[in-house]
C-alpha positions as CSV (number, residue, x, y, z in Angstrom):
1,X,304.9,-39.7,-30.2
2,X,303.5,-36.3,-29.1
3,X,305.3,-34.7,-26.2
4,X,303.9,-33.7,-23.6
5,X,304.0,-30.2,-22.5
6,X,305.6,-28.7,-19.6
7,X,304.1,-27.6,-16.6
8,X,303.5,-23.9,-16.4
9,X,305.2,-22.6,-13.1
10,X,304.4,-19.1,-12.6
11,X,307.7,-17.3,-11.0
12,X,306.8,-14.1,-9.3
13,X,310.5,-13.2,-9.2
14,X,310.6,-12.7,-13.1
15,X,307.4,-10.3,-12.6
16,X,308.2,-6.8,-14.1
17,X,308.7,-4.1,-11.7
18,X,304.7,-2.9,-10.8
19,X,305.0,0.8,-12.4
20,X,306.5,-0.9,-15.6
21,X,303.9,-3.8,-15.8
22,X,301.3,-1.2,-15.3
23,X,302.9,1.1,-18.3
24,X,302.7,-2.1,-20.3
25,X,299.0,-2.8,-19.3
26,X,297.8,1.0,-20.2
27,X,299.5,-0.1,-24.0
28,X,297.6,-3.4,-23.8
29,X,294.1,-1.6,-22.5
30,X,294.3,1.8,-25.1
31,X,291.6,1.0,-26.6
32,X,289.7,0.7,-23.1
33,X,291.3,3.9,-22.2
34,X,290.0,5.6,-25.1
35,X,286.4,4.7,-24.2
36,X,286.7,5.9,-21.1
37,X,287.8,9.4,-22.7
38,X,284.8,9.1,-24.8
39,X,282.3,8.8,-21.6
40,X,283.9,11.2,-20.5
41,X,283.3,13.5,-22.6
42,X,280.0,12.9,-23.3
43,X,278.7,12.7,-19.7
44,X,279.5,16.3,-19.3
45,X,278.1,17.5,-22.1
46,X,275.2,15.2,-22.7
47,X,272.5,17.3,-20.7
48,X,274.2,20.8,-21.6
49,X,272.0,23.5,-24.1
50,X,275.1,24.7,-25.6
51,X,277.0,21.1,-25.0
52,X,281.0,21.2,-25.8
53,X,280.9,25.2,-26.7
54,X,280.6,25.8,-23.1
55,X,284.8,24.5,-23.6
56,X,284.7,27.7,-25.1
57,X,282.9,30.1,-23.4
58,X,283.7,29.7,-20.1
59,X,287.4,30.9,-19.6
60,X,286.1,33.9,-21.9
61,X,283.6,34.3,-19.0
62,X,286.2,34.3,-16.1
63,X,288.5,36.2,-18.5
64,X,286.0,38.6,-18.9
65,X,285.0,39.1,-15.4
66,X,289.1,39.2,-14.4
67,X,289.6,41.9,-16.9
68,X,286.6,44.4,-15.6
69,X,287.4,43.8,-12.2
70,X,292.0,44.5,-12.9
71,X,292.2,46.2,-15.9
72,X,292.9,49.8,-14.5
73,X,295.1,48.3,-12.2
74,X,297.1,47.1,-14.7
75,X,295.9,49.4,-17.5
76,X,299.7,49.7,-18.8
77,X,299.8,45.6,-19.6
78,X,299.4,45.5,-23.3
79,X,296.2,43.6,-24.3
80,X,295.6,42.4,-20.6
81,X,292.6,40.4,-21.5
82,X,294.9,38.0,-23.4
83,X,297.9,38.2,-21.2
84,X,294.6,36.7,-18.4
85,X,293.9,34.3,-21.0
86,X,296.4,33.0,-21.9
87,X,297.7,32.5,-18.2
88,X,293.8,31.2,-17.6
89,X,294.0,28.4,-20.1
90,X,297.3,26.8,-18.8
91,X,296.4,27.1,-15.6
92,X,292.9,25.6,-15.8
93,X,294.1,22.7,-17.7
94,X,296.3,21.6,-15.1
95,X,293.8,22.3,-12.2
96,X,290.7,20.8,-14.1
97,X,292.9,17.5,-14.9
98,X,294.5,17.1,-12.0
99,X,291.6,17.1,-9.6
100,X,289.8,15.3,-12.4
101,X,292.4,12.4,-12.5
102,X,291.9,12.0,-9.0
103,X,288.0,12.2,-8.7
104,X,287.8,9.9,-11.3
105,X,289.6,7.4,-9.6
106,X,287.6,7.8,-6.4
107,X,284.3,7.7,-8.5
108,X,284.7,5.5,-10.7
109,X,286.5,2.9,-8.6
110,X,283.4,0.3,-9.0
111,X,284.6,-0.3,-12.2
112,X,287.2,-2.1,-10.6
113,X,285.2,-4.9,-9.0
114,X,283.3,-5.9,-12.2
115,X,286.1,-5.9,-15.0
116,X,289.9,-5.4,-14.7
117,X,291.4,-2.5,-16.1
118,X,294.9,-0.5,-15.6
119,X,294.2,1.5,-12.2
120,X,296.0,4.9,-13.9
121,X,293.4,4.4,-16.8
122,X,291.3,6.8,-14.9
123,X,294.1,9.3,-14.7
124,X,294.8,8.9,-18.1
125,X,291.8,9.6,-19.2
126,X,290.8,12.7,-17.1
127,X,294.3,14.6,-18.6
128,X,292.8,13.6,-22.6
129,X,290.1,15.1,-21.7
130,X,291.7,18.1,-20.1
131,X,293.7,18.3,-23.5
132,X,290.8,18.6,-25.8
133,X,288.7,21.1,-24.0
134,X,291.7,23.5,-24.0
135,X,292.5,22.3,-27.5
136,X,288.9,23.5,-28.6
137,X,289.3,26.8,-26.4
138,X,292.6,27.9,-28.0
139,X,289.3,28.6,-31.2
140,X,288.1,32.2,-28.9
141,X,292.0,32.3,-28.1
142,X,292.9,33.3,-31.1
143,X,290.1,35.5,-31.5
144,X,291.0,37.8,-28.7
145,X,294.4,38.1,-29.7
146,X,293.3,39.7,-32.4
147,X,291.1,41.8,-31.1
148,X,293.4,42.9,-28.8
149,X,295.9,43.2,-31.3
150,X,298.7,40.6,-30.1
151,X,300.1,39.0,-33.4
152,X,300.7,35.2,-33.8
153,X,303.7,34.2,-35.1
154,X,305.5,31.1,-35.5
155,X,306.3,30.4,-31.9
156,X,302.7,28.9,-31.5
157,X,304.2,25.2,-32.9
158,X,305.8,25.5,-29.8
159,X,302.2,24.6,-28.0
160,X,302.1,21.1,-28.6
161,X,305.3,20.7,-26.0
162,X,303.4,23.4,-23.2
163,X,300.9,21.1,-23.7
164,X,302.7,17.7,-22.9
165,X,304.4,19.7,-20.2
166,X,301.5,21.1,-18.2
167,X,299.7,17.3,-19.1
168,X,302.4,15.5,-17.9
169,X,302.8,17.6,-14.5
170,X,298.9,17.3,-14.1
171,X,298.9,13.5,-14.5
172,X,302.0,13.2,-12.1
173,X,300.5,14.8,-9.2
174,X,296.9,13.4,-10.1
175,X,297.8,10.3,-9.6
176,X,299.8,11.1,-6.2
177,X,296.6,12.7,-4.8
178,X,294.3,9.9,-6.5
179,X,296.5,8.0,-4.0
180,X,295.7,10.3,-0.5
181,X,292.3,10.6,-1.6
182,X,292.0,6.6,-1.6
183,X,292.8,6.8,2.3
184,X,291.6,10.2,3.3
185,X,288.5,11.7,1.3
186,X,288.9,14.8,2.8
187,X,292.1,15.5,0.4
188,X,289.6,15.8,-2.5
189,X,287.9,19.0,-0.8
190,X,291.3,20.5,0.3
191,X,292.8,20.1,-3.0
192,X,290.3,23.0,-3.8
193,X,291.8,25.4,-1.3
194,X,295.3,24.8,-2.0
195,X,294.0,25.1,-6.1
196,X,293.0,28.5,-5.3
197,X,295.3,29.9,-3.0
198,X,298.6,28.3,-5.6
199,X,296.3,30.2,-8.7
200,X,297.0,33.6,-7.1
201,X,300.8,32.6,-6.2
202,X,301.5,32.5,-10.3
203,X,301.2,35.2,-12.5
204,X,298.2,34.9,-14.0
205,X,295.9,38.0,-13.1
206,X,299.3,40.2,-12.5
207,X,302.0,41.0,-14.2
208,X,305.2,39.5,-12.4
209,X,307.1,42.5,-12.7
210,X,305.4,43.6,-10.0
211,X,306.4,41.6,-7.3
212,X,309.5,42.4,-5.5
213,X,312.6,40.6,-6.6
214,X,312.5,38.6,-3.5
215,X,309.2,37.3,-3.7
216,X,309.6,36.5,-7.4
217,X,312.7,34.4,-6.9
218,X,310.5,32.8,-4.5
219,X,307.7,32.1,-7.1
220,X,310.2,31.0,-9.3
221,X,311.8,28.3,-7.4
222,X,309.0,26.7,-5.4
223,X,305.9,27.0,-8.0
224,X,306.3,24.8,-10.8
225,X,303.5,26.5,-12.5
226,X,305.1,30.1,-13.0
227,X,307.7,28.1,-15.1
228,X,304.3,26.0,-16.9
229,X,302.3,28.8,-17.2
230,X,305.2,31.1,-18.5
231,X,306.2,28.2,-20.9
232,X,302.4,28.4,-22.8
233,X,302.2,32.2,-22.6
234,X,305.2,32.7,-24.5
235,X,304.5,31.6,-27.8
236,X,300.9,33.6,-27.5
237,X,300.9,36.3,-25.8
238,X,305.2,37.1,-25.8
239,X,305.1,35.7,-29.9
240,X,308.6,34.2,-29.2
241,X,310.1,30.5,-28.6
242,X,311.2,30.0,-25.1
243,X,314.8,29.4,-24.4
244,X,316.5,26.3,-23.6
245,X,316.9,27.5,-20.0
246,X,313.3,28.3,-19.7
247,X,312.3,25.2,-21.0
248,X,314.7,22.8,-19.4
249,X,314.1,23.6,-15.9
250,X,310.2,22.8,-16.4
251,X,311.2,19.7,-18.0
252,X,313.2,18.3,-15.0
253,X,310.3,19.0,-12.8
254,X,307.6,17.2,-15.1
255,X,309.7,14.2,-15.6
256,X,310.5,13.6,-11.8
257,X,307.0,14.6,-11.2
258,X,305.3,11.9,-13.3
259,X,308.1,9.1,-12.7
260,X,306.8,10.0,-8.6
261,X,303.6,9.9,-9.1
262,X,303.3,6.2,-11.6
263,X,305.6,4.8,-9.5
264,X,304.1,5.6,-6.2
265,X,300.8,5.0,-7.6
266,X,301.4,1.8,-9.1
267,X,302.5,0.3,-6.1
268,X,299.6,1.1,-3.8
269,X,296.9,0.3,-6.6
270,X,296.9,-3.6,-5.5
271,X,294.6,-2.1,-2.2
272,X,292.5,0.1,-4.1
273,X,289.7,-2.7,-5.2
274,X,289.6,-2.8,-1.0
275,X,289.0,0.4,0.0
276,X,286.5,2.1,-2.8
C-alpha cells in the first residue's frame, strides 16, 4: 500500500537569512549572469568603428592629454605618462563599474517584471565587464612602460589580487548606491560630481609626495582609493610586491565594504520590482 505523501508546509522561519539566499541564488543563476556580461559587452561595442579597441585607446587618450597638460610640472616623476596610467586604469575601473552596477540596475530593472533573476545579477555583471576592459587595456600598458623605460618584473602576479580588490570595493558601494538611486534618481547624476572631485583627492595626476604631510595623512585615512590605487601601481610602475601592511588595510575596507553593500542591498531588493 503506497503511502501517501506529506503535506508540504512552507516555514518562513527556516528561510535563509536574505543576503545569504541571494548569494546562493547568484550560484544558482551564473549562467544567467554570464549572459548578461555578454550583452553587455556587445551593446557597447556593437555600433562602434573600432569596437572593443576603443578598451584600449581611450585611457591612452586621457593619459595622453594628462601628460601634455602636467608633465613640466612634474617633469622630475620618472616616466610620468605611466605613473598617470597606471593610477588611470585603477581608478577608471572602479569608477566605470561602480556607476555602471548601479545604472544597470535602474535600467535594466524591467527585466524584473518578465523573468526572475538575482537583483545583484546586474551589479555583478557591470564589475565583469569592468574587469575585462581593463584586462584588455593592461595590452597598451605594457607598451608604455616600455617606452618609457619602467621594467616589469615579477611583482605584476600580484595584479590579479589589485584586481579583486578594486572589484570588490566597486561592487560594494555599487550596490549601496544601486540602492539610493532606486528611491532618489538624482543620486545617479551626483555620483558624477562626487566621481570627479574623489579622482583629484588620490594621487593619480600628482605625485603624493607633494602634498603636505597633513593632508596626505588625510588622504590616507579617509580615501580608500589612495590605498586601491597605490596597491595596482606597485607592481607596475614601483616593480615591487606590496607589503603586508599595505595590503591588509585595503583588505579590511573591501571586505566590510562588500559585506555592507550585499547585505543592505539584499534586504531592500523585495521593493525594487515596485518602484522601477
Amino acid at each position: 500500500m503506497s503511502q501517501i505523501p506529506r503535506e508540504m508546509i512552507y516555514d518562513s522561519s527556516r528561510r535563509p537569512h536574505r543576503a545569504i539566499e541571494e548569494l546562493i541564488q547568484v550560484y544558482q543563476y551564473r549562467d544567467l549572469i554570464l549572459q548578461l556580461l555578454r550583452r553587455d559587452l556587445l551593446t557597447r561595442y556593437k555600433r562602434s568603428f573600432l569596437g572593443i579597441a576603443w578598451t584600449m585607446i581611450n585611457p591612452l587618450g586621457t593619459m595622453l592629454v594628462l601628460t601634455v597638460v602636467f608633465s613640466q610640472i612634474f617633469a622630475t616623476v620618472h616616466g610620468y605618462a605611466a605613473y598617470i596610467l597606471t593610477g588611470l586604469m585603477a581608478w577608471n575601473l572602479f569608477a566605470q563599474t561602480s556607476n555602471a552596477a548601479m545604472v544597470n540596475l535602474v535600467w535594466g530593472g524591467q527585466l524584473l517584471h518578465r523573468v526572475y533573476i538575482p537583483r545583484t545579477s546586474f551589479a555583478i555583471s557591470a564589475v565583469g565587464v569592468g574587469v575585462i576592459n581593463t584586462v584588455l587595456a593592461l595590452v597598451p600598458l605594457v607598451v608604455v612602460l616600455l617606452v618609457t623605460g619602467v621594467p616589469i618584473t615579477w611583482a605584476v602576479v600580484f595584479l590579479p589580487i589589485s584586481f579583486l580588490l578594486i572589484a570588490g570595493f566597486a561592487l560594494g558601494v555599487g550596490l549601496i548606491l544601486s540602492v539610493f538611486a532606486i528611491y532618489f534618481p538624482d543620486v545617479a547624476e551626483m555620483y558624477q560630481i562626487i566621481l570627479s572631485a574623489w579622482m583629484y583627492l588620490t594621487p593619480i595626476v600628482y605625485p603624493e609626495e607633494i602634498l603636505p604631510a597633513s593632508t596626505r595623512s588625510l588622504i590616507m585615512t579617509l580615501n580608500p582609493m589612495y590605498s586601491l590605487v597605490k596597491l595596482f601601481r606597485l607592481p607596475l610602475y614601483d616593480g615591487r610586491f606590496p607589503t603586508l601592511m599595505e595590503v591588509l588595510p585595503s583588505a579590511v575596507i573591501v571586505v566590510v565594504a562588500l559585506v555592507v553593500g550585499w547585505v543592505y542591498f539584499s534586504l531592500r531588493s523585495d521593493e525594487f520590482s515596485y518602484r522601477v
